[in-house]
N, CA, C and O atoms as a CHARMM CRD file, in Angstrom:
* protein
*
  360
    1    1 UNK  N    -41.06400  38.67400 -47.91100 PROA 1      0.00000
    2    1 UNK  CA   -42.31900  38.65700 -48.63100 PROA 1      0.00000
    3    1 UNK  C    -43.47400  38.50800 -47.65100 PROA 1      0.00000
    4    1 UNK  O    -44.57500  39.05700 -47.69400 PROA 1      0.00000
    5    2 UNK  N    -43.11700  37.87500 -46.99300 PROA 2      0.00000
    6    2 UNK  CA   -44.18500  37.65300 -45.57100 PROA 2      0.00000
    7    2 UNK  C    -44.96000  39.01000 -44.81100 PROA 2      0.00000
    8    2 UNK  O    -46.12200  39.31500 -44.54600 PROA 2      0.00000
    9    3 UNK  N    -43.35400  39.73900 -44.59500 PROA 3      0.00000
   10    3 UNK  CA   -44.25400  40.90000 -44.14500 PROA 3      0.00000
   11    3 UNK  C    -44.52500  41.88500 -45.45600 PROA 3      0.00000
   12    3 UNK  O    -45.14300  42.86200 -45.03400 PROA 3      0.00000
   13    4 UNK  N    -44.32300  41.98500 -46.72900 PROA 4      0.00000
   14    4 UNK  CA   -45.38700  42.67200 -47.38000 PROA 4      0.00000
   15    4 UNK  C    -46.48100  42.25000 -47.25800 PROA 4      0.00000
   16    4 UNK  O    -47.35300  43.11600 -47.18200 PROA 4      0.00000
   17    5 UNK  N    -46.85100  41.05400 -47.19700 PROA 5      0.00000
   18    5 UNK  CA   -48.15600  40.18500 -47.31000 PROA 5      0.00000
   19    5 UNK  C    -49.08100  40.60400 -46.73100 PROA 5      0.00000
   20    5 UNK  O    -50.22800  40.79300 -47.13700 PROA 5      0.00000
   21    6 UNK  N    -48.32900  40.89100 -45.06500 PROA 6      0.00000
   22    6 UNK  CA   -48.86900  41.27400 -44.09400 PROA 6      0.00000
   23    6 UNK  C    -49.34800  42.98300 -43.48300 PROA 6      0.00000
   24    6 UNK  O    -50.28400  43.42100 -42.81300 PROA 6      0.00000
   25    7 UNK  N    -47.99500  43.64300 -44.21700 PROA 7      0.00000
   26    7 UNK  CA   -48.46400  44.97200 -44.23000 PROA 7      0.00000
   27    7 UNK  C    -48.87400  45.65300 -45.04800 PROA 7      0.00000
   28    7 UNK  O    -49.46300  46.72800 -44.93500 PROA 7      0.00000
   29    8 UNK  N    -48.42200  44.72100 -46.50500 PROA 8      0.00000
   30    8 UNK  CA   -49.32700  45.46900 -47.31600 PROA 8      0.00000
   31    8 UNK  C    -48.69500  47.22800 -47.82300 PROA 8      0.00000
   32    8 UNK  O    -47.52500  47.14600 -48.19500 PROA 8      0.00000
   33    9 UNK  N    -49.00600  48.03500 -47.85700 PROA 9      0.00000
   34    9 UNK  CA   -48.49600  49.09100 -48.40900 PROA 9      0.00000
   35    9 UNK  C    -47.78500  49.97300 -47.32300 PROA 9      0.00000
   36    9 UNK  O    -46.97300  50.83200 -47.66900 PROA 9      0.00000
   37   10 UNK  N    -48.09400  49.75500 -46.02800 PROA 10     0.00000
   38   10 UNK  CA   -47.94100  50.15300 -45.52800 PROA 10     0.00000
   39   10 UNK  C    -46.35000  49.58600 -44.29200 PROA 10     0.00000
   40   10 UNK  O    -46.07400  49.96600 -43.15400 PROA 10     0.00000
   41   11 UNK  N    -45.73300  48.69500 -45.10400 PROA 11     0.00000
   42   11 UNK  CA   -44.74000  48.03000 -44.57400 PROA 11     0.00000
   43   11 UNK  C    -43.41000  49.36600 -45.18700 PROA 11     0.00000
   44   11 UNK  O    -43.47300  50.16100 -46.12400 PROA 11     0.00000
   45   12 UNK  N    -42.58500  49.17100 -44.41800 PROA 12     0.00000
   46   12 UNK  CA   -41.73200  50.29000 -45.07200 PROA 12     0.00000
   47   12 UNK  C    -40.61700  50.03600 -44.90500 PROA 12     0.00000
   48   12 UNK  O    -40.61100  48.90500 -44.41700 PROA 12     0.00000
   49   13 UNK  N    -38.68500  50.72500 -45.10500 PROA 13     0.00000
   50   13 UNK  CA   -37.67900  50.42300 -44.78200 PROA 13     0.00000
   51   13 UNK  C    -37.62200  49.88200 -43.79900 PROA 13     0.00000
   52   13 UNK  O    -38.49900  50.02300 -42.94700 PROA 13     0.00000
   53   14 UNK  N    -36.15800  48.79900 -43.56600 PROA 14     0.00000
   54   14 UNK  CA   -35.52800  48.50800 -45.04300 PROA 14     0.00000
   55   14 UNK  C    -36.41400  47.57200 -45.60300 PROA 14     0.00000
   56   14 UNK  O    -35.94600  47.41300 -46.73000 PROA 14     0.00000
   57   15 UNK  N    -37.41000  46.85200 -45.50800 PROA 15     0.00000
   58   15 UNK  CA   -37.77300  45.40100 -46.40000 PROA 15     0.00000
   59   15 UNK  C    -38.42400  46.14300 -47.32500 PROA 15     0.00000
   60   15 UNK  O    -38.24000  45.44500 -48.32200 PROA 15     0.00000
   61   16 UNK  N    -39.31600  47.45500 -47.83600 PROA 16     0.00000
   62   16 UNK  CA   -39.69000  47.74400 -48.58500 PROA 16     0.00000
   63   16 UNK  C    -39.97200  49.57100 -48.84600 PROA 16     0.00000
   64   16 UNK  O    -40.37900  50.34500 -47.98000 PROA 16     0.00000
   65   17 UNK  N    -39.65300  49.88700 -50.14500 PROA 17     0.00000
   66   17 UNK  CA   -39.83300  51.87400 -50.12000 PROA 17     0.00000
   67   17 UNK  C    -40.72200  52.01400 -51.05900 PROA 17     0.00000
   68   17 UNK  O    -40.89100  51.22500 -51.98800 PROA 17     0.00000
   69   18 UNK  N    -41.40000  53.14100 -50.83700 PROA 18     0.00000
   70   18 UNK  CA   -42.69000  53.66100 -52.23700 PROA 18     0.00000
   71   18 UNK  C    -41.46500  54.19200 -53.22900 PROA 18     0.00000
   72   18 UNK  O    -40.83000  55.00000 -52.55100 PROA 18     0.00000
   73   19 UNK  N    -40.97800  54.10000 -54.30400 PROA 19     0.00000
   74   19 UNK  CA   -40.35700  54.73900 -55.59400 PROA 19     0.00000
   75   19 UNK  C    -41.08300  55.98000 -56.01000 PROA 19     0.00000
   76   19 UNK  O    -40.42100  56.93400 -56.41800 PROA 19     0.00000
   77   20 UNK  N    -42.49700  56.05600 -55.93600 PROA 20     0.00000
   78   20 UNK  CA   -43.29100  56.98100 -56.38400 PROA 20     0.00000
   79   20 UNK  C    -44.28700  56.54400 -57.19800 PROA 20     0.00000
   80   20 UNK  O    -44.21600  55.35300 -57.50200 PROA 20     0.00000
   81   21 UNK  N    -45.27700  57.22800 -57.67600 PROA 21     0.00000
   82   21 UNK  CA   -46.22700  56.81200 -58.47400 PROA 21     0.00000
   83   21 UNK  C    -46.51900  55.65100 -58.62200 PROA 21     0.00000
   84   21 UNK  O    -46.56000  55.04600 -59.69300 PROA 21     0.00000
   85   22 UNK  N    -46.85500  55.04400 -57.05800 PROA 22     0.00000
   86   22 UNK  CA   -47.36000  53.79900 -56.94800 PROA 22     0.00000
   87   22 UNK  C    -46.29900  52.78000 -57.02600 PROA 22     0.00000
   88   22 UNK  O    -46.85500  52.05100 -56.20400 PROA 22     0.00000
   89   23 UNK  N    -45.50900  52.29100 -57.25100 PROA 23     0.00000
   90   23 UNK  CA   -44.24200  51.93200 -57.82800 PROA 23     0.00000
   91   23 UNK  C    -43.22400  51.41300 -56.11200 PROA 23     0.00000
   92   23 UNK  O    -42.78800  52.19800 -55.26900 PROA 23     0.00000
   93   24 UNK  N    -43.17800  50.67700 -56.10900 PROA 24     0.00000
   94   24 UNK  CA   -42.58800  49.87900 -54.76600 PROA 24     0.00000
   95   24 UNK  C    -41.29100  49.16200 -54.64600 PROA 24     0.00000
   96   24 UNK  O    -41.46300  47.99400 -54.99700 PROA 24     0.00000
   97   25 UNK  N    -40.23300  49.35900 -54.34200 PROA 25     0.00000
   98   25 UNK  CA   -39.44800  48.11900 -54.32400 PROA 25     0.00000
   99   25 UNK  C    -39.17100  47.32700 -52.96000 PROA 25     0.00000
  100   25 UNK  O    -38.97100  47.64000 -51.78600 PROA 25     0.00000
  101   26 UNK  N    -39.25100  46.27100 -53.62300 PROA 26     0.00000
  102   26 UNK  CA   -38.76600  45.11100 -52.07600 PROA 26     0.00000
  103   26 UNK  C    -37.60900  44.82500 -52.16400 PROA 26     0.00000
  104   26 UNK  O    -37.01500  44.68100 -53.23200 PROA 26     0.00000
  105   27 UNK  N    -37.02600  44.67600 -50.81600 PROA 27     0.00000
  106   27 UNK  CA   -35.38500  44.99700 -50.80600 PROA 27     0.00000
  107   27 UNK  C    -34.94600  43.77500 -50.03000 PROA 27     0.00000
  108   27 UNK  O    -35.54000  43.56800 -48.97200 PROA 27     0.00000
  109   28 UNK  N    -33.87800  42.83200 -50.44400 PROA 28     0.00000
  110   28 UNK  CA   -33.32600  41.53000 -49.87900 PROA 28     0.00000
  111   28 UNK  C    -31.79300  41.55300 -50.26000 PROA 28     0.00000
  112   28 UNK  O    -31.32000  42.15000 -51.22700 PROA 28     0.00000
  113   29 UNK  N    -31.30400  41.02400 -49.60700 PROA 29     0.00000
  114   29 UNK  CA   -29.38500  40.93900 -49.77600 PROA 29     0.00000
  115   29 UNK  C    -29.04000  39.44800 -50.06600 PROA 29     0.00000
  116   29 UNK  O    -29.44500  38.53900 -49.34100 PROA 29     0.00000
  117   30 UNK  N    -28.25100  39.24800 -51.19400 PROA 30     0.00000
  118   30 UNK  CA   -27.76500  38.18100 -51.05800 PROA 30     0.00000
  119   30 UNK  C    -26.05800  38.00600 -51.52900 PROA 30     0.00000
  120   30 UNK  O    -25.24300  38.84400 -51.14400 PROA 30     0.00000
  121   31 UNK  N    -25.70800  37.02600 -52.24900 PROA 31     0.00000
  122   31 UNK  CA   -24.11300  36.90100 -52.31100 PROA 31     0.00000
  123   31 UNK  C    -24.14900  37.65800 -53.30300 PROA 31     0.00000
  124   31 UNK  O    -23.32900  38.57600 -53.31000 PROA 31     0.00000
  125   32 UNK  N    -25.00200  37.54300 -54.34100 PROA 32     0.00000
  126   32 UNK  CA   -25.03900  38.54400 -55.69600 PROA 32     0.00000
  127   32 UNK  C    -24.80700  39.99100 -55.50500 PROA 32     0.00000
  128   32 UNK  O    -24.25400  40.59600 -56.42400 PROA 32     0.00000
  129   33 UNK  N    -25.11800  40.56100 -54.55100 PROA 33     0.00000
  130   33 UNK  CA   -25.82000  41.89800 -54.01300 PROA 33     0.00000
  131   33 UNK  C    -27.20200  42.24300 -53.85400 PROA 33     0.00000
  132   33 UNK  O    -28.19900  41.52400 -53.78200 PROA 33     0.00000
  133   34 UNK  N    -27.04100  43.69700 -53.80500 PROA 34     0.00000
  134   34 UNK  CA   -28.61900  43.83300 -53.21400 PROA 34     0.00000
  135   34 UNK  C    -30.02200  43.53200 -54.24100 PROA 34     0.00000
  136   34 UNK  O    -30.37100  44.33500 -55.10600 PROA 34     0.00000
  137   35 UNK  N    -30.48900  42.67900 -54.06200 PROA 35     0.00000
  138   35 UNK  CA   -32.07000  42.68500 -54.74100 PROA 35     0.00000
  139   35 UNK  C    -32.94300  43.14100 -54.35900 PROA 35     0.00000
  140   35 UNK  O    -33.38100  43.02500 -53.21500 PROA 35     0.00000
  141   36 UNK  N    -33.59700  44.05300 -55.65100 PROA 36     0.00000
  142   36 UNK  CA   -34.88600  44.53400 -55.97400 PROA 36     0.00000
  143   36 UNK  C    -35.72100  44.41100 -56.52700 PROA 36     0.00000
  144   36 UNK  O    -35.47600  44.65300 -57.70900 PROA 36     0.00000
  145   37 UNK  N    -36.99500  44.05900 -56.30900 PROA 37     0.00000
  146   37 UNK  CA   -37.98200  43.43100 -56.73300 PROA 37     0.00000
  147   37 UNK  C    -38.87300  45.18000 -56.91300 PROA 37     0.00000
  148   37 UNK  O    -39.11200  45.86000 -55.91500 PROA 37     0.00000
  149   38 UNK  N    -39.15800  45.53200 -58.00900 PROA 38     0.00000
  150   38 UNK  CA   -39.95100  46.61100 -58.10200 PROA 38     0.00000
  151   38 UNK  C    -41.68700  45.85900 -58.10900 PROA 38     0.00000
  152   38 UNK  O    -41.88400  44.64500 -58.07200 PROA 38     0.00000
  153   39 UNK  N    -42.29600  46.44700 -58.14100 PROA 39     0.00000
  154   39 UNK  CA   -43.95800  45.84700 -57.93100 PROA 39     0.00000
  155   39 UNK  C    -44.58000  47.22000 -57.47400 PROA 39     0.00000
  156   39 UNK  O    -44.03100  48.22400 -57.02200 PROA 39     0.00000
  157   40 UNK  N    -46.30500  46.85500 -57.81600 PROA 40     0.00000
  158   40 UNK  CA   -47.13400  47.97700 -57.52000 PROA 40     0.00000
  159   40 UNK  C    -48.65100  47.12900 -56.86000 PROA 40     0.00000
  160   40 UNK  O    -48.95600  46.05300 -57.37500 PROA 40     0.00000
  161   41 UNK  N    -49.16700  47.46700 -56.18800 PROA 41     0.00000
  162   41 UNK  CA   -50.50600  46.71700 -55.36700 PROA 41     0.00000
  163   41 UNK  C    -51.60300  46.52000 -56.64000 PROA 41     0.00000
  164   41 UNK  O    -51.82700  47.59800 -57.19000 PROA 41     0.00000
  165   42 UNK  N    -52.29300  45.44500 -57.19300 PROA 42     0.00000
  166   42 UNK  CA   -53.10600  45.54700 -57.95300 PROA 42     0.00000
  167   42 UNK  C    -52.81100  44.62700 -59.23400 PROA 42     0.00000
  168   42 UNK  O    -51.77200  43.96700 -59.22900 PROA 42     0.00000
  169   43 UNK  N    -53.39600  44.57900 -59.97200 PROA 43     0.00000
  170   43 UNK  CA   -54.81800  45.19500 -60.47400 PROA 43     0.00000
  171   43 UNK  C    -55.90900  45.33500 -59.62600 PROA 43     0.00000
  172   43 UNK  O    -56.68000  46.27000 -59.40700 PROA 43     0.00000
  173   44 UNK  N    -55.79600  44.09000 -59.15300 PROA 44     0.00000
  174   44 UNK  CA   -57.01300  43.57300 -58.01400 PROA 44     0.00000
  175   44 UNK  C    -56.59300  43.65900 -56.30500 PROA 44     0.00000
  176   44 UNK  O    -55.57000  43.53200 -55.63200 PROA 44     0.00000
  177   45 UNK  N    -57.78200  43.89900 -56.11200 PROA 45     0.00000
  178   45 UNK  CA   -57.40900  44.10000 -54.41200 PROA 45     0.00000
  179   45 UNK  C    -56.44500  43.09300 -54.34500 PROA 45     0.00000
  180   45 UNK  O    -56.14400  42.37500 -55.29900 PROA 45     0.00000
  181   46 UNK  N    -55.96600  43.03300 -53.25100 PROA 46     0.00000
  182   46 UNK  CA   -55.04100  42.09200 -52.31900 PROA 46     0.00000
  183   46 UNK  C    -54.07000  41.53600 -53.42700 PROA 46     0.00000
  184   46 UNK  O    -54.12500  40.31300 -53.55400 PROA 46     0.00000
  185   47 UNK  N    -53.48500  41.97800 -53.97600 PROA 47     0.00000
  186   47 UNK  CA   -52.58400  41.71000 -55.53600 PROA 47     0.00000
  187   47 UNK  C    -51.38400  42.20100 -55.30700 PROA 47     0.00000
  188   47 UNK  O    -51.38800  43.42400 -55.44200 PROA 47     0.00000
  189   48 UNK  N    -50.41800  41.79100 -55.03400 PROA 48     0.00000
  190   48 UNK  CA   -49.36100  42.60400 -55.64900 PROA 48     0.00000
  191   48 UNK  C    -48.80500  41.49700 -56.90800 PROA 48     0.00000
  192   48 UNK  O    -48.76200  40.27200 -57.02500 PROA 48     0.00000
  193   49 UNK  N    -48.37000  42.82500 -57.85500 PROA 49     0.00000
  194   49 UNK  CA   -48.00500  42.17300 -58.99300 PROA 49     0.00000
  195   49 UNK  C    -46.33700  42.78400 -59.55000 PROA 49     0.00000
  196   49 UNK  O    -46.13000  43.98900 -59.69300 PROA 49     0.00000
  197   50 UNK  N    -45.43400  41.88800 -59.77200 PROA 50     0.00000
  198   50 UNK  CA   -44.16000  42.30900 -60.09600 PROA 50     0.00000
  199   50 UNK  C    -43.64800  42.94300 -61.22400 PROA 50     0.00000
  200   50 UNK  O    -44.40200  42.69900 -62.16600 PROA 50     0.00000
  201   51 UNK  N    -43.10900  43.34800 -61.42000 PROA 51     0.00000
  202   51 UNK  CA   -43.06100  44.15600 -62.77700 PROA 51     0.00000
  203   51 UNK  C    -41.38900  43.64500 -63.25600 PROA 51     0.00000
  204   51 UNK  O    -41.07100  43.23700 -64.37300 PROA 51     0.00000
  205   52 UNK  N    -40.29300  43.84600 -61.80900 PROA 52     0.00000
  206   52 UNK  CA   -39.18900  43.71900 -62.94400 PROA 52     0.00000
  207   52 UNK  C    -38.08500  43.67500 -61.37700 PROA 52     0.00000
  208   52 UNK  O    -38.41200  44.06800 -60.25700 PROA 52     0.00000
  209   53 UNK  N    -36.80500  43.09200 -61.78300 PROA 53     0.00000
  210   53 UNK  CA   -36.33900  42.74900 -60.48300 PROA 53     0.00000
  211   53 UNK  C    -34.73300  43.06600 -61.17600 PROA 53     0.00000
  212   53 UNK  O    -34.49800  43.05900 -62.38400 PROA 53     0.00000
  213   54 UNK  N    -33.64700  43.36100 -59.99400 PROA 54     0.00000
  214   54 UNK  CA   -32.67200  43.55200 -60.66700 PROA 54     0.00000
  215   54 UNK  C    -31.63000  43.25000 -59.65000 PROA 54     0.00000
  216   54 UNK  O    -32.14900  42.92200 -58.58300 PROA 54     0.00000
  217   55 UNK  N    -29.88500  43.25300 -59.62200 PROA 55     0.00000
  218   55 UNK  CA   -29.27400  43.31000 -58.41200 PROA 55     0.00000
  219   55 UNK  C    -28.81700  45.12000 -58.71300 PROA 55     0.00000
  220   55 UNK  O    -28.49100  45.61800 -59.79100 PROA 55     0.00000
  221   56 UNK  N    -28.90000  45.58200 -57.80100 PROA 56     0.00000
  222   56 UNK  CA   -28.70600  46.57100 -57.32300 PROA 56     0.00000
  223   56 UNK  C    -27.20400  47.22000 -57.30900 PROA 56     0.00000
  224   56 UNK  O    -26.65500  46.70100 -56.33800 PROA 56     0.00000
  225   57 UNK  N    -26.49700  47.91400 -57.79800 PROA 57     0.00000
  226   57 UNK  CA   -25.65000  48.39900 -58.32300 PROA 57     0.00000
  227   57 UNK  C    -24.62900  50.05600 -57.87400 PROA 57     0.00000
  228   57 UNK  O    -23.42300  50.25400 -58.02600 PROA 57     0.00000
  229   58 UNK  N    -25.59500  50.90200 -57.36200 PROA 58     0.00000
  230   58 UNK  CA   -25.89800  51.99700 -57.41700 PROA 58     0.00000
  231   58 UNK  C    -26.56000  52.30500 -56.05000 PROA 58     0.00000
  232   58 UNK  O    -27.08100  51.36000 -55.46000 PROA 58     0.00000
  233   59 UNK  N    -26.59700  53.92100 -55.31600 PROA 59     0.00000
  234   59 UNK  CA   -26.89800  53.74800 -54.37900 PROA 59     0.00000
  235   59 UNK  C    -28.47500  54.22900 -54.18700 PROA 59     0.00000
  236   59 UNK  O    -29.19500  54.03700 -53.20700 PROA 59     0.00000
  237   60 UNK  N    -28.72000  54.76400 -55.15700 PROA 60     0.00000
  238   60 UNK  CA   -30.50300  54.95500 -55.80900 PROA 60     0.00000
  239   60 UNK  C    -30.62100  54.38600 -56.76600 PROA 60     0.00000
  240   60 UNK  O    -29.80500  54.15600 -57.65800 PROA 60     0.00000
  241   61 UNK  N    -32.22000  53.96100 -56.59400 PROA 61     0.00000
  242   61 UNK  CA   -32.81100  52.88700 -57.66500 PROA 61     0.00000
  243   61 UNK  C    -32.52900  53.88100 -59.08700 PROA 61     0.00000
  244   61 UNK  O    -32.66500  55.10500 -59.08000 PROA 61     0.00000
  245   62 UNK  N    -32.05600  52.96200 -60.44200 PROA 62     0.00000
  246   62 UNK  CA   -31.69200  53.36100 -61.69700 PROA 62     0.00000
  247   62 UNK  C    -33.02500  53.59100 -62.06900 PROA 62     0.00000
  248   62 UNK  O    -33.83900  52.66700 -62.04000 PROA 62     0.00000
  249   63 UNK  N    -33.43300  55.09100 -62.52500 PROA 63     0.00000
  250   63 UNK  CA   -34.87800  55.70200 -62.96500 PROA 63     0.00000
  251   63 UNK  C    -35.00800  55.40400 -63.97300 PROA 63     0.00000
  252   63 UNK  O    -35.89900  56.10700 -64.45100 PROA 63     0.00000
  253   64 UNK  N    -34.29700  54.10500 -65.32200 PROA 64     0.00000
  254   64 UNK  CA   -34.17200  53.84900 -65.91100 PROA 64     0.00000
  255   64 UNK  C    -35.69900  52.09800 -65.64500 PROA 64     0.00000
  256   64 UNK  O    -36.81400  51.86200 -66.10900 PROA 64     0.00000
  257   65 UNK  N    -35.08100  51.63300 -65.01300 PROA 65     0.00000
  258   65 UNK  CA   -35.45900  50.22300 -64.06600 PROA 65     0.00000
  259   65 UNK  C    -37.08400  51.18300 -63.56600 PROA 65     0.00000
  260   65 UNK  O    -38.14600  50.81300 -64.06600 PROA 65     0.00000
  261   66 UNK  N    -37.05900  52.23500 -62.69000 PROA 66     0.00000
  262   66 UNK  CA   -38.66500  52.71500 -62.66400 PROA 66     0.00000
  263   66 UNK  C    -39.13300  52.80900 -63.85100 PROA 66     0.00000
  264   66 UNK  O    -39.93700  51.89800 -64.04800 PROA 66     0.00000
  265   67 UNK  N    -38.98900  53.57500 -64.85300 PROA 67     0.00000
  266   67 UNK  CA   -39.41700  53.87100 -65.91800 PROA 67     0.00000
  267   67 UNK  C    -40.01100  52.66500 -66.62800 PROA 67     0.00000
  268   67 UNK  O    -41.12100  52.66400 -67.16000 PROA 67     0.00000
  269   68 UNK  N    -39.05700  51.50600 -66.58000 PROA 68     0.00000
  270   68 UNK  CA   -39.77400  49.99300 -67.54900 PROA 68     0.00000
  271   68 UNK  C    -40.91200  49.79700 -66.28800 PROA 68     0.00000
  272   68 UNK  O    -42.12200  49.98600 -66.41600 PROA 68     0.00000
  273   69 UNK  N    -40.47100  49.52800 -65.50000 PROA 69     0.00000
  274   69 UNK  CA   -41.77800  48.89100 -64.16100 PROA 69     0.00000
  275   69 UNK  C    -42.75300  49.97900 -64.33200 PROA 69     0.00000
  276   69 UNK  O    -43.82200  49.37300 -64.39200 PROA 69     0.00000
  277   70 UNK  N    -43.06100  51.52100 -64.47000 PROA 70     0.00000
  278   70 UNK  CA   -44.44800  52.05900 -65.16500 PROA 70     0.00000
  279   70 UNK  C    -44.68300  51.64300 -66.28800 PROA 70     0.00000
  280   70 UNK  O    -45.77800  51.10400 -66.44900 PROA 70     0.00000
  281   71 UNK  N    -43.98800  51.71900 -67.15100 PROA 71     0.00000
  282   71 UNK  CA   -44.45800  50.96100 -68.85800 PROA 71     0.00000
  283   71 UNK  C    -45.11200  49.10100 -68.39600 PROA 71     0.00000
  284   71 UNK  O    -46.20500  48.85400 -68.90600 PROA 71     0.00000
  285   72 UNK  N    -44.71600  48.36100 -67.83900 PROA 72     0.00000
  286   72 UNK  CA   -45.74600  47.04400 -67.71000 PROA 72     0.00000
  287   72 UNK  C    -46.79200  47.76200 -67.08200 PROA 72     0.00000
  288   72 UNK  O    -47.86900  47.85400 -67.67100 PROA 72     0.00000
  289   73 UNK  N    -46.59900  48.38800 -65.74600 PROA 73     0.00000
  290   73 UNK  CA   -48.11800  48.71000 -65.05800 PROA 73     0.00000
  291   73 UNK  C    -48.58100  48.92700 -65.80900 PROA 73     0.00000
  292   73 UNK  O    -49.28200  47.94600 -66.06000 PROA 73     0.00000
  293   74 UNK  N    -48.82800  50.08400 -66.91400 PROA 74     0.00000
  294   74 UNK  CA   -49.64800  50.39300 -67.81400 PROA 74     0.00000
  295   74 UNK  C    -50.55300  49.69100 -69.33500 PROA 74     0.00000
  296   74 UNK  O    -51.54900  49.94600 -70.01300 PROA 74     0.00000
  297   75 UNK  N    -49.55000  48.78900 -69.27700 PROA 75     0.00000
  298   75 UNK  CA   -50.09000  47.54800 -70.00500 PROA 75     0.00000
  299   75 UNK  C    -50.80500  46.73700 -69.44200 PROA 75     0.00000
  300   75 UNK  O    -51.73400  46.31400 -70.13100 PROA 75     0.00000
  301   76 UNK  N    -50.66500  46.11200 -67.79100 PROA 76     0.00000
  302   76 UNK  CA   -51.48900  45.32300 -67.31900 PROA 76     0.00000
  303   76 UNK  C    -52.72500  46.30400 -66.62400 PROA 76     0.00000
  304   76 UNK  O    -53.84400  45.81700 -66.46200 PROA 76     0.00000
  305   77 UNK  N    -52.37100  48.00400 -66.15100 PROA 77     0.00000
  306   77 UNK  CA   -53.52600  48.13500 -65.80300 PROA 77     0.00000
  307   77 UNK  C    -54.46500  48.46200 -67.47200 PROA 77     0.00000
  308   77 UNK  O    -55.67400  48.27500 -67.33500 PROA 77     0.00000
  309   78 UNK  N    -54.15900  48.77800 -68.51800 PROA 78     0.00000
  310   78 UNK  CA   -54.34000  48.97100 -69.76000 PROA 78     0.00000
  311   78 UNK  C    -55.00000  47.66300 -70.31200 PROA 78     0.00000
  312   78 UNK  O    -55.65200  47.59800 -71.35400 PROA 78     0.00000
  313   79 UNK  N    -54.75300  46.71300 -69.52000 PROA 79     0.00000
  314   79 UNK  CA   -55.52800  45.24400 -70.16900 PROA 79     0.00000
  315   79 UNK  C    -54.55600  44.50000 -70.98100 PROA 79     0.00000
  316   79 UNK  O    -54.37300  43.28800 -70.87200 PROA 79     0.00000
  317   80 UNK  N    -53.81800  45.42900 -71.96100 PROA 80     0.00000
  318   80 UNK  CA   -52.58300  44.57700 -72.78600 PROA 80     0.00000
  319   80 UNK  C    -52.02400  43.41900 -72.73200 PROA 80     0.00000
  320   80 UNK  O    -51.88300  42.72500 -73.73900 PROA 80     0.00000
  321   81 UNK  N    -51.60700  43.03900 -71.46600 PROA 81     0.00000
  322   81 UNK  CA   -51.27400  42.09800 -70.60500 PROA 81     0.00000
  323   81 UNK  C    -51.63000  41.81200 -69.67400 PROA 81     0.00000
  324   81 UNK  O    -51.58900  42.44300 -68.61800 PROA 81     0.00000
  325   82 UNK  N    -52.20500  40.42200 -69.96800 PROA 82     0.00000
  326   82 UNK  CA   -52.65300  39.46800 -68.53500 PROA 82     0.00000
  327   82 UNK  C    -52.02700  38.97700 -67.82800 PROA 82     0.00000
  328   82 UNK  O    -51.09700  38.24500 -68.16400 PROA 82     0.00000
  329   83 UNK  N    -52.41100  39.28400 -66.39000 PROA 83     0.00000
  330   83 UNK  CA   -51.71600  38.46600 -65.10000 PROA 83     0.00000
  331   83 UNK  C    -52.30400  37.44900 -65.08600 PROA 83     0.00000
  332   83 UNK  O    -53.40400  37.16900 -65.56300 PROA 83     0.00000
  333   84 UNK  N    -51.43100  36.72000 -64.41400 PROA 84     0.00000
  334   84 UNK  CA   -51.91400  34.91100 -64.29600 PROA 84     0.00000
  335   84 UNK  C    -51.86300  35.41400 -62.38400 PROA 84     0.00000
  336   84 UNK  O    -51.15500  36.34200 -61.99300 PROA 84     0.00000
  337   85 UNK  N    -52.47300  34.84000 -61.74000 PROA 85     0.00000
  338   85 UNK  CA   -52.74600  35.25000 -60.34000 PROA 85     0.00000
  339   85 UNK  C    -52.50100  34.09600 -59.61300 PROA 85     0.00000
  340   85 UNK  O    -53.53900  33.48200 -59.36500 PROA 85     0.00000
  341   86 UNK  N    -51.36500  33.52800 -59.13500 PROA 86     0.00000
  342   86 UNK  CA   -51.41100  32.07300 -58.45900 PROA 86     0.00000
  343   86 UNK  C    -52.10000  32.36800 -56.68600 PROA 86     0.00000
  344   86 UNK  O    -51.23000  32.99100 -56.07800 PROA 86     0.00000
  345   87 UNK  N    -52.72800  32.23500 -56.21600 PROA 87     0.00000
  346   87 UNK  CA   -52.89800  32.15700 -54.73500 PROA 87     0.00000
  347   87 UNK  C    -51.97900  32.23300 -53.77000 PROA 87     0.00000
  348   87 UNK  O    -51.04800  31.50000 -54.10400 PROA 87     0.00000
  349   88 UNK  N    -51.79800  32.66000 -52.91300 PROA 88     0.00000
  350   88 UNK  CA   -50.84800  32.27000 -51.64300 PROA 88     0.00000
  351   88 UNK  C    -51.76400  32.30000 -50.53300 PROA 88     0.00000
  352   88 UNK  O    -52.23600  33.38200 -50.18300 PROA 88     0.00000
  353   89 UNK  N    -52.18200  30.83300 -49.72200 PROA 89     0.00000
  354   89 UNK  CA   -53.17500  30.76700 -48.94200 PROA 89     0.00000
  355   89 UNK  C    -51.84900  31.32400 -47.91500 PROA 89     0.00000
  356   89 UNK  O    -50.66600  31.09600 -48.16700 PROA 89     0.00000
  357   90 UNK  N    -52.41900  32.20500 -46.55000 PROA 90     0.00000
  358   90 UNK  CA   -52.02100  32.41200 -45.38200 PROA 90     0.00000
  359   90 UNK  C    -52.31900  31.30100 -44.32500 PROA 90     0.00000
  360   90 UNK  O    -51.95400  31.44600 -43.15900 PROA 90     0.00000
């Protein structure tokens, strides 16, 4: 998470891939298997906001799992749903 923080969109494999249409996943291993944290930059500058997280199964992300993570973006960029924004001082 540190280095998204730090690179921002521009951080890339393996800790993080563009999915497409804005749409990001962050990638971590644990005993479970692989975790994915899908997320997109925003609403607000310097924001990233999560949409939906899963263990990983498969050897491409399930376009099923993109598909819900555009349906929230569109509600929170849509207003529908409010983000609560906690801080992370650097």
């Amino acid at each position: 998470m540190e280095q998204l923080l730090e690179q921002g969109s521009s951080c890339r494999e393996p800790i993080s891939k563009h999915l497409g249409d804005g749409i990001y996943e962050l990638r971590a291993n644990s005993k479970q298997g692989q975790l994915r944290v899908l997320f997109f930059f925003g609403p607000d500058v310097l924001q990233i906001t999560v949409l939906h997280a899963v263990v990983k199964k498969r050897k491409k992300a399930d376009p099923a799992d993109i598909k819900l993570a555009k349906r929230r973006r569109a509600l929170i960029q849509d207003k529908v749903v409010k983000v609560n924004v906690p801080r992370i001082d650097s």
